[in-house]
N, C-alpha and C positions, 0 to 999 in steps of 0.2 A: 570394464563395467558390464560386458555384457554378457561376459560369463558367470559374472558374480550372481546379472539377474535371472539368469537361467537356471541357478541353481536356488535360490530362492523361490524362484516359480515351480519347481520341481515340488516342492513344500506346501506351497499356498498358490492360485491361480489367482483370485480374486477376491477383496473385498467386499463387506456389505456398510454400508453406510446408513445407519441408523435415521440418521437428520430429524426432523420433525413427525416419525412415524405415528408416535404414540398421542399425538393431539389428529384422532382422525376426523371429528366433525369440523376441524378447521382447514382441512385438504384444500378444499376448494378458495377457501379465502386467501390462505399463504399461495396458492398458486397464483392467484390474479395478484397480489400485493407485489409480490417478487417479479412476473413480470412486466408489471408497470414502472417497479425499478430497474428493472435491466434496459428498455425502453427508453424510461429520461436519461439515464445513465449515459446511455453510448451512443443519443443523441446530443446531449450535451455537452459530453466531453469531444466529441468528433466535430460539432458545431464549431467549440473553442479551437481547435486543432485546425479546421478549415482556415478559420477566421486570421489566424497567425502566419499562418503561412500568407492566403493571399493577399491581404489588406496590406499594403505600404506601410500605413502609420506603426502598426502593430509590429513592425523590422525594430524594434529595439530589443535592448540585452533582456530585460527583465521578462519579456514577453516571448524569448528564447527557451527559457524555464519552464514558462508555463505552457507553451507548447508541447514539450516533454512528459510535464506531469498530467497534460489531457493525454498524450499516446499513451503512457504508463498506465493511467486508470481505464483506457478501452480495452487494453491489453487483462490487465487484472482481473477486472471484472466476466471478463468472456472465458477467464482461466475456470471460475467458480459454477456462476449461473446457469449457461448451458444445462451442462449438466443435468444440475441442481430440478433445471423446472421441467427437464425431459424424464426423471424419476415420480413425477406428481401425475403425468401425462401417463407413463407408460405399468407404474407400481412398479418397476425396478428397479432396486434402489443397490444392485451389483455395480462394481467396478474391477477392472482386471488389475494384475496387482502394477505390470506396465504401464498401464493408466493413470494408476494413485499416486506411484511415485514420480511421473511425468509433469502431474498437477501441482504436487507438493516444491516439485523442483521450481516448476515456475512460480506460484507464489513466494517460496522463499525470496529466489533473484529477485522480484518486483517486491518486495517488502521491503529488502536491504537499498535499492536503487531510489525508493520514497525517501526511504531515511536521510541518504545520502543528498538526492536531490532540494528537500526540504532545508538542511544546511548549507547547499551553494545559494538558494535563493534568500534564507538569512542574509549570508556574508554579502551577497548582492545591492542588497538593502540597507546593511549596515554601512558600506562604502559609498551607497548613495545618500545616504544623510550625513556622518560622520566625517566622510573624507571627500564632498562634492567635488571638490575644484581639483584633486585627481582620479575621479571614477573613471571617467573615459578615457585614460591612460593606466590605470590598473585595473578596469572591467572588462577590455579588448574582445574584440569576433576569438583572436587566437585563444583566449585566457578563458572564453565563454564554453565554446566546444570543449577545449579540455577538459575541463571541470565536468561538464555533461557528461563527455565519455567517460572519466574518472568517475563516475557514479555507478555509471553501467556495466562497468569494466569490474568494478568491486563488489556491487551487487552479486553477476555473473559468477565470480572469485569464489566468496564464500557461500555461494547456496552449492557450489560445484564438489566445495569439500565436503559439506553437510551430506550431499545424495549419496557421495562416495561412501561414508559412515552408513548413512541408515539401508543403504545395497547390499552391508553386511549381515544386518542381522537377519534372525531366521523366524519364521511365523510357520506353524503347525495347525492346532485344533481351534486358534481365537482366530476370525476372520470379521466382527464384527464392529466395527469405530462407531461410538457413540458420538456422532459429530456428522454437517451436515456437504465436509469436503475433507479433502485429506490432510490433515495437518501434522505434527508432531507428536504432539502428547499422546493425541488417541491412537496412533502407531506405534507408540513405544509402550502403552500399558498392553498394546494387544502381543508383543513379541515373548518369543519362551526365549532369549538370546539372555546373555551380561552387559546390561546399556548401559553401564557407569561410564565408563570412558567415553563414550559416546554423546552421554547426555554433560559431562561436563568438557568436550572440545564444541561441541553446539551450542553449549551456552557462551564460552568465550568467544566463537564466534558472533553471533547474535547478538552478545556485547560489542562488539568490533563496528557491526553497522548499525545498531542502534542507542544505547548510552554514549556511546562519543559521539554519535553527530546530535544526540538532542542536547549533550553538554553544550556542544558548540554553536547551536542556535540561543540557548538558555543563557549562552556569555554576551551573543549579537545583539540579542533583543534586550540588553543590563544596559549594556552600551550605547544604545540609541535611546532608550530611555532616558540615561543622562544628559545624552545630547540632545534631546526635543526641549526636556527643562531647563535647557540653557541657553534657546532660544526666547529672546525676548518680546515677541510679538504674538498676539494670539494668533493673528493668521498663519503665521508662517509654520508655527506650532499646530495647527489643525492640518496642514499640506504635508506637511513632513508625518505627521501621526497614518495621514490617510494614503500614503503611498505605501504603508508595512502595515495598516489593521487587516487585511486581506488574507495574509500571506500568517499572521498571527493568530487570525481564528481558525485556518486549517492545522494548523503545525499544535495550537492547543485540543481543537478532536483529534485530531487522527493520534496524539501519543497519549491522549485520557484515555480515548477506547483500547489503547494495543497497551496499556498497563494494565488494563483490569482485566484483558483478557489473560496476559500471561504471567502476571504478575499474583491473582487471585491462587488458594491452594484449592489443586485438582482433586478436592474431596466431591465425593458421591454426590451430598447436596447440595454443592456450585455448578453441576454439570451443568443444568441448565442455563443458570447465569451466564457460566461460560459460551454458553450455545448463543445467548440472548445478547452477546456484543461483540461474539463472533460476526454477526453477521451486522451489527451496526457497525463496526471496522471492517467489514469483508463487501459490503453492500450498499450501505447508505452512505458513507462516506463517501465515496467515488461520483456517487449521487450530486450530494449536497457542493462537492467543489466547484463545478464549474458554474454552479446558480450562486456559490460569493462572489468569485472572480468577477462576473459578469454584470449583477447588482451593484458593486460596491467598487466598479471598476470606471469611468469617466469613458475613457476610451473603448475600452470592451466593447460599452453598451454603446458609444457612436458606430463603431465598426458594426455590429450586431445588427440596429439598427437601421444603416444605409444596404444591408446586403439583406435583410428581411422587404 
């Protein structure tokens, strides 16, 4: 790998990353909006993170998960942001090309590790409504970890082969990404290289961690639907609904925004759209989850509560 990137750097040093240049009377406004999200962000999610770990009550399976998904989204978020609002502070908006592809490697992992993650906490949910009366002999501490690691471990996997591919190609006279971190696309329209092969083992990857695990939640949440209307009590159908609305409303943003981002065609005048849910999946997102988890969670907000 590292001879590969030293020969690509030999080529290109560093990137320019365009981000929100061209709206310059709003400098000042995006600067203070984006730190104020990076702010609640990685107070909120580090709060939940806190809060899991030390509270007693909060030692259950499902609140194992969500632990992960608050470290994940501090993690995430701090891969972008930095950055992002040290270019508004300083006008330089260079990035060395070790850097870009540093960045991209970790949000891929953390992209595929969500995906992943989001579907163990389906299946979690699924076997806690579905199959109650064996959940805690098939949702086990041992069966819990594994699955986590098995997220991480896979994420890890295919972002690993992705950097191996894109270490390949070679960049000359374009050093400019019309985007506001380093991602994919704007990396591959900048290369003089042959990205076909490239761009169709990254997409079956990318398939790999994210259409199968949203299949796989999109089968859990079929399943417990049928099982809620088969409960015959309203109450009991309100308890069972409110243990998985939570975990429903993230898993329905987080793969609206991450369709429209990469599913929309990279023509000239989507760029910005592009750009515009870039950062509502890159940014807000990470934001917005632990203010569900924690409103619409009974316990959250006990534990939250006794420790405020």
């Amino acid at each position: 790998m590292s001879a590969i990137g030293k020969q690509n750097q030999s080529y290109l040093t560093e990137f320019i990353l365009l981000g929100f240049g061209n709206f310059l009377d709003l400098q000042p406004a995006l600067f203070l909006f984006f730190l104020v999200v990076y702010m609640v962000t990685m107070t909120g999610n580090i709060l939940v993170f806190v809060l899991v770990v030390a509270n007693q009550h909060l030692h259950k399976l499902m609140y194992f998960f969500l632990g992960n998904l608050s470290c994940l989204k501090t993690c995430y978020t701090s891969t972008i942001l930095p950055r992002f609002l040290a270019s508004f502070l300083t006008g330089d908006r260079s990035i060395s090309y070790s850097s870009c592809m540093t960045q991209f490697f970790i949000f891929a992992f953390l992209v595929g590790v969500e995906c992943y993650l989001l579907a163990v906490i389906s299946y979690d949910r699924y076997l806690a409504v579905c199959k109650p009366l064996h959940y805690v002999i098939l949702m086990n501490h041992k069966c819990c970890i594994a699955l986590a690691a098995g997220a991480w471990v896979s994420g890890f996997m295919i972002s690993f082969v992705i950097i191996l591919l894109m270490l390949q190609i070679t960049f000359f006279d374009c050093n400019e990404l019309d985007h506001f971190f380093c991602d994919f696309t704007p990396m591959i329209k900048c290369s003089c290289s042959n990205t076909f092969l490239i761009e169709i083992v990254t997409s079956l990857m990318s398939a790999a961690c994210t259409v199968l695990p949203f299949l796989f939640t999109v089968a859990s949440y079929i399943l417990i639907g049928i099982a809620i209307l088969r409960i015959p009590l309203a109450t009991e159908k309100k308890k069972a609904f409110s243990t998985c609305s939570s975990h429903l409303i993230v898993v329905t943003i987080y793969y609206i925004t991450l369709i429209l981002v990469y599913m929309l065609p990279k023509t000239y005048n989507l760029t910005a759209f592009n750009k515009f849910f870039s950062v509502f999946h890159t940014v807000v997102t990470p934001m917005v989850n632990p203010l569900i988890y924690t409103l619409r969670n009974e316990k959250v907000r006990e534990a939250l509560g006794k420790a405020l």
